[in-house]
N, C-alpha and C positions, 0 to 999 in steps of 0.2 A: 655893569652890563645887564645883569637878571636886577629887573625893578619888579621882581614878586617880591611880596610878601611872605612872612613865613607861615603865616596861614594858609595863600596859596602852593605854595612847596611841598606842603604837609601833603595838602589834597590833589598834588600833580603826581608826589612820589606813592602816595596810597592807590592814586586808579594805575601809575604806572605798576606799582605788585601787584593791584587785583590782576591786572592783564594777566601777568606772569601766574600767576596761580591757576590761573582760570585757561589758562596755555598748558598750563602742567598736567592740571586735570582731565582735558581733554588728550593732552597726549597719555596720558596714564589708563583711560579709561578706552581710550585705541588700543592703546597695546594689550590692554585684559581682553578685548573682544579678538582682535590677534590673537591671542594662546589660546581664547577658548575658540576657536574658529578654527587652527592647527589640532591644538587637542583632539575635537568630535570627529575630525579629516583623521588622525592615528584612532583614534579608537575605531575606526570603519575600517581602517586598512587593516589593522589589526583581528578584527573578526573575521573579514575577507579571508586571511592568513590561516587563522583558527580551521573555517569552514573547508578551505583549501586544506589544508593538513589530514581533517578528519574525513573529506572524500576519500582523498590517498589511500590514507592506511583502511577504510572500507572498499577501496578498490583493488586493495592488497591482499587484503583477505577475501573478498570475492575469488580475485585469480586464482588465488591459493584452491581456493574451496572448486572452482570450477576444473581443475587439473585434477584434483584427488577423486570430485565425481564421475569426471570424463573417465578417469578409467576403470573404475568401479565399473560404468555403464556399459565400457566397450563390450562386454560378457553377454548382455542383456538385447533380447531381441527387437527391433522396433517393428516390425512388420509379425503378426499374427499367422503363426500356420496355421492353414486349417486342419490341420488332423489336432492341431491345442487349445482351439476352439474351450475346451471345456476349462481349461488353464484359466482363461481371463473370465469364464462366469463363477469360478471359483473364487480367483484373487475379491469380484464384487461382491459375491455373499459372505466371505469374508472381513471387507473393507465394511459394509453395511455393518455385521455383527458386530463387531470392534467400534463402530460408530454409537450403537445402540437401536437401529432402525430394526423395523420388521421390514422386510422383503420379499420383493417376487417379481422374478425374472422372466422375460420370454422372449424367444427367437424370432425375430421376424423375416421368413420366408419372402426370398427374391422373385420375381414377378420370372419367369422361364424366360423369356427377352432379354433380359439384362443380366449384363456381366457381370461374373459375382468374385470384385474385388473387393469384399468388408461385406462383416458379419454387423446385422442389423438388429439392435438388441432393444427392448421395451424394458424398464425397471421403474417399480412402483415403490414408492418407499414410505413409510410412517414415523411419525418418533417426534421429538422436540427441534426447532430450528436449531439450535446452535449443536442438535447432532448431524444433522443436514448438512453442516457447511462442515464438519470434521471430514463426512461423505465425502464431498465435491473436492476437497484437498484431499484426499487416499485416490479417489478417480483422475485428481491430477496428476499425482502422483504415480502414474500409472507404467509399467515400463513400455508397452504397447502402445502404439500411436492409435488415437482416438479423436473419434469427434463429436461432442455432444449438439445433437440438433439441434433437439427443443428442452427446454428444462421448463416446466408448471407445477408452481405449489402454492396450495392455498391451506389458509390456517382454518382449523376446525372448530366450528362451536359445540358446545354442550349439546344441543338439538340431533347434531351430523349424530354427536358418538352417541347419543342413546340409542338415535335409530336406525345406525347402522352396526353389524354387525363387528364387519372387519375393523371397527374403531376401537372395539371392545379395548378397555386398558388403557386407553391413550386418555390425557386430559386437555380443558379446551386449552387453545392456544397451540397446540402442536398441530404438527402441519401435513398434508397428502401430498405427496410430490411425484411427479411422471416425466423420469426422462429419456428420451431416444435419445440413441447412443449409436454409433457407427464406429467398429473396428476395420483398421487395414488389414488386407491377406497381403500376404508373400504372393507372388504367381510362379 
């Protein structure tokens, strides 16, 4: 019934296994893109996991840490009396010092009109930028409710400090800084 040859038989049954191989191969090399297609899918889920775990226990220790300050803070006043006024120009010539800045405070007197809920303060400061922002975190820091206006600084050249006086000591690159600052009163 088969009038092949055995030379054709040879080359029927050899493309019938290429097929088979070449069937194998492609499924073999599906299923490697499979795993790795699954794989990069778990390793995403898995860092998702990771990043979710380590928010957690940062939000864990946040709450933690915000309980422990809350009540720390309840002691501490948010509102400025004015009879303590002197209290918070303290805490800033302090916070300055401890910063390294030089400084200089001054009061700025309310217009007789206006109602005088917050002490209006002007501070001028001197020193290196990166004592400037020590500054700005002690003034955030601040137990008083505050609001800074305006914040201006500009860095110094060699030219400003020789012929200015009040640079004396400072080198270029450090900075003159001027901020209004508004305290709350109590009423």
């Amino acid at each position: 019934m088969n009038n092949y040859s055995p030379k054709n038989k040879i080359i029927i049954e050899g493309a019938i296994s290429g097929l088979v191989v070449l069937i194998l191969l492609a499924a073999i090399v599906f299923a490697f893109g499979l795993v790795k297609t699954r794989g990069e899918a778990f390793l995403v889920q898995k860092k998702a996991m990771e990043n979710f775990y380590s928010d957690w226990r940062n939000f864990e220790k946040a709450q933690g840490d915000y309980q422990k300050f809350s009540f720390e803070m309840a002691g501490y006043p948010i509102l400025l009396n004015e009879k303590e006024s002197v209290k918070l120009i303290e805490a800033l010539e302090t916070a300055a010092g401890q910063s390294g800045l030089r400084q200089e405070i001054s009061v700025l007197n309310p217009k007789p009109e206006e109602e005088k809920n917050s002490l209006k303060l002007q501070l001028y400061l001197r020193g290196s930028f990166p004592n400037l922002m020590k500054f700005l975190v002690s003034l955030e820091n601040l137990t008083y409710l505050n609001n800074v206006k305006a914040l201006n600084f500009t860095r110094l050249s060699q030219k400003e400090i020789e012929q200015n006086l009040e640079f004396k000591g400072l080198s270029a690159g450090d900075v003159n800084a001027s901020i209004s600052l508004e305290a709350f009163l109590q009423k």
